[in-house]
Structures are given as C-alpha cells and as structure tokens.
N, C-alpha and C positions, 0 to 999 in steps of 0.2 A: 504494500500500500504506500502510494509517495505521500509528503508531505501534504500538499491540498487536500485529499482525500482525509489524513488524519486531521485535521484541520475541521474540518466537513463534521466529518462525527463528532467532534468535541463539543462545536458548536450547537449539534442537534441533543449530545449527552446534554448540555446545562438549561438547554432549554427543556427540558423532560426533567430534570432535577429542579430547573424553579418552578415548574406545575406541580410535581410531586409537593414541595416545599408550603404551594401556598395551597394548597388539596387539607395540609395540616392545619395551617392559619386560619382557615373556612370552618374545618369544623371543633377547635375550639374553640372560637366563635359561637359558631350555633351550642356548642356542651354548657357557653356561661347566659345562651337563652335559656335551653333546659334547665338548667339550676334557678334560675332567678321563677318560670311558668310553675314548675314542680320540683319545690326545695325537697320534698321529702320521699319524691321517687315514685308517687303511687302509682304512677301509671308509666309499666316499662313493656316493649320500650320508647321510646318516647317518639310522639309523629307530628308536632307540633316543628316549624320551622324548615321541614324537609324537602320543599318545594319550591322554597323562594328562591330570585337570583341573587346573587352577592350582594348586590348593591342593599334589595331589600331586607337581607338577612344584615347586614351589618346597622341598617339603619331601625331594623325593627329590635336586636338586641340593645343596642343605645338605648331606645327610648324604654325597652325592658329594664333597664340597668339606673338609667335619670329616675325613673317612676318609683321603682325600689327601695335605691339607696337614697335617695332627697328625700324620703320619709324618714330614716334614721335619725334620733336626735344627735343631737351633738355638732358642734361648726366643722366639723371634718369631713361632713356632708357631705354638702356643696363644693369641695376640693375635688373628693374621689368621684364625681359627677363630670368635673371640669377631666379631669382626669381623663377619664373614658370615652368623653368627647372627643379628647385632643389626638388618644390612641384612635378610634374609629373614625376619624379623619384621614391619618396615615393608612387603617386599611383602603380604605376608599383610593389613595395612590397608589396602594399595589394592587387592586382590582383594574384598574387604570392601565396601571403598567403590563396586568398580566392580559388587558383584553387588547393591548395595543400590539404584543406578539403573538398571541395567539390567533386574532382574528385579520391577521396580516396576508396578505398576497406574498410568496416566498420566491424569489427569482432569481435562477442559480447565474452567475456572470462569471460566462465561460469564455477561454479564448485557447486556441490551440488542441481544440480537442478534449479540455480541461475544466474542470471546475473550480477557480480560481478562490470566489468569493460567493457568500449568501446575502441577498440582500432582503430586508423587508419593508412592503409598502403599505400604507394603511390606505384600503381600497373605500375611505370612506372620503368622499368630496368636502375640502376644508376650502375657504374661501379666505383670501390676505387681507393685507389691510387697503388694498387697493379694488377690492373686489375680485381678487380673478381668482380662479381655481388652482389649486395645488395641491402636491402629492408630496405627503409626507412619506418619505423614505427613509432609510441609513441601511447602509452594510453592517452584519452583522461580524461581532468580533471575538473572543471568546472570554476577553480584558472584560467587553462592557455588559456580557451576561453574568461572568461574576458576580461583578460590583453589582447588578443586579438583582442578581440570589443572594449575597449577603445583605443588602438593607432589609431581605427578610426576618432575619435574624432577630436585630433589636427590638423588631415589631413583635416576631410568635415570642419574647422573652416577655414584653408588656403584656400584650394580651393575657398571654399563662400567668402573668403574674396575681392580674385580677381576677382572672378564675379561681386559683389558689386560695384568693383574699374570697372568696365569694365562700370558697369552703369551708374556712375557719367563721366565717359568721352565721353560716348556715344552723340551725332552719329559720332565724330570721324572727323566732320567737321564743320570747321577746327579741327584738329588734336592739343591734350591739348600739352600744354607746359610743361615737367617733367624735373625739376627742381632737384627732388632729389627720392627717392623709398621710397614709406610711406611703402614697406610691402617686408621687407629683411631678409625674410626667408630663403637665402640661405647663411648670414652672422649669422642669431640667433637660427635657428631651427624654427621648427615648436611650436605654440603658445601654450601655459598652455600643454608643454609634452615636451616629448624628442626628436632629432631629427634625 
C-alpha cells in the first residue's frame, strides 16, 4: 500500500473514531434525560428520548436539567443551571461539526492515476455576504480530524461529569441543598481543553 493510500485510511479510520466518539457523547446525554424523567428507575428500560434528533435531545435534556435543578434550594442553583447551558451549547458545536462531515459530499482529488487527497463539501447552498452562492469545502487532513476528535474529549469529561453529579443527588428527594456549583464550566471552560 503506498503512502496516499495509507493516508486515505487514516483519514476514513478518524472519521469512524469521531462518530464512534460522539455515538458516546449522544447517549450520555440522553442517560442524564433518563435520570432526571425517572430518578428511581421504574420503568426499564427506558423509551423516553429515543427518537429524537440530537439537536432535540440535547435541547430537551437542558431544559430536563434547568427545570430540575433550578428547583433545588440553595444559590448553587442557578450556577449548575448556567452550567449545563454552557456544556449543551458546546454539544450543539459538535453536532455541528459532526453533521458538517458526515452529511458532506466526499470527492476523492486524484491525479496520476492516484488518490492524492479527500476533500469535503457541504452540499448544502450557503449564500456570502454578497449574495452569491458558495460551496463550503476543505481537504481533509488527518492533523485536523484529530484536533477534531479531541475537542471531544473535554466535552464527554463535562457532560459525565454532570451525570455523575446527577447521581450522587439522586432521587432528588428531598431535593440536595446547593450550597455552591462544584462544576462551573461556564465560568472556567471546559476541563483539560479549551473552551
């Protein structure tokens, strides 16, 4: 196999590793709906959230999440609220990100017989600041699917982290005392990354 070729695969390996990746971040997601509809498990297993799109799932956990925990007494509330926001915003960039490579036109740019480079276009009609039409493109590379699959990272470490936090206060009755926001991600960023 020459270089191009392995080239080729690496580039299709990370794109199958950042869908796997964010396959994880989707559902738990939906595991900290589940917890918040049915703290106590009655009904498993659970078929509540299993149809929505991402977008939906992420915005109908949020508002599971603000409705829940903004009843909690305590000023640490409204923090771990803000919180949740600011993490389910970030997903909403990697649903973004993941529907801008996946639902891409893939066009191999070949010369010599060869497959040199992959490019991807997003087949969806963007209009400039001039009005005209344009076709958002880039060659793919293997540098910038990394860095791509790694800003996953910081993100499945938030999210998990409030699922976690959702366990130790489970079942929510009575309802814990927040005192103060152990996870103020939307004051520091997202954890070991950027925000």
């Amino acid at each position: 196999m020459d270089a191009a070729a392995r080239d080729l695969d690496r580039i299709c390996q990370r794109i199958g590793e950042f869908v796997v990746s964010f396959q994880w971040l989707e559902h738990r997601i939906r595991e900290i709906g589940w917890l918040l509809i049915d703290p106590h498990r009655a009904e498993w297993p659970p078929t509540q959230l299993r149809n929505l799109t991402n977008r939906d799932l992420v915005c109908r956990v949020q508002e599971l999440y603000t409705d829940r925990v903004s009843a909690f007494p305590g000023v640490g509330s409204q923090d771990y609220c803000e919180s949740v926001r600011y993490v389910m915003a970030r997903a909403h960039d990697a649903r973004r990100a993941r529907n801008g490579l996946l639902h891409a036109a893939f066009v191999e740019l070949t010369a010599g017989g060869e497959v040199h480079a992959l490019m991807r276009a997003d087949p969806r009609l963007v209009l400039d600041e001039d009005g005209e039409h344009k076709v958002q493109s880039e060659v793919l590379t293997e540098a910038a699917l990394l860095s791509l699959l790694a800003s996953l990272g910081p993100l499945s470490v938030a999210v998990n982290m409030h699922y976690v936090q959702l366990i130790h206060w489970l079942p929510f009755d009575p309802p814990p005392q927040l005192a103060e926001c152990g996870l103020p991600f939307h004051r520091i960023g997202l954890p070991f990354g950027r925000s």
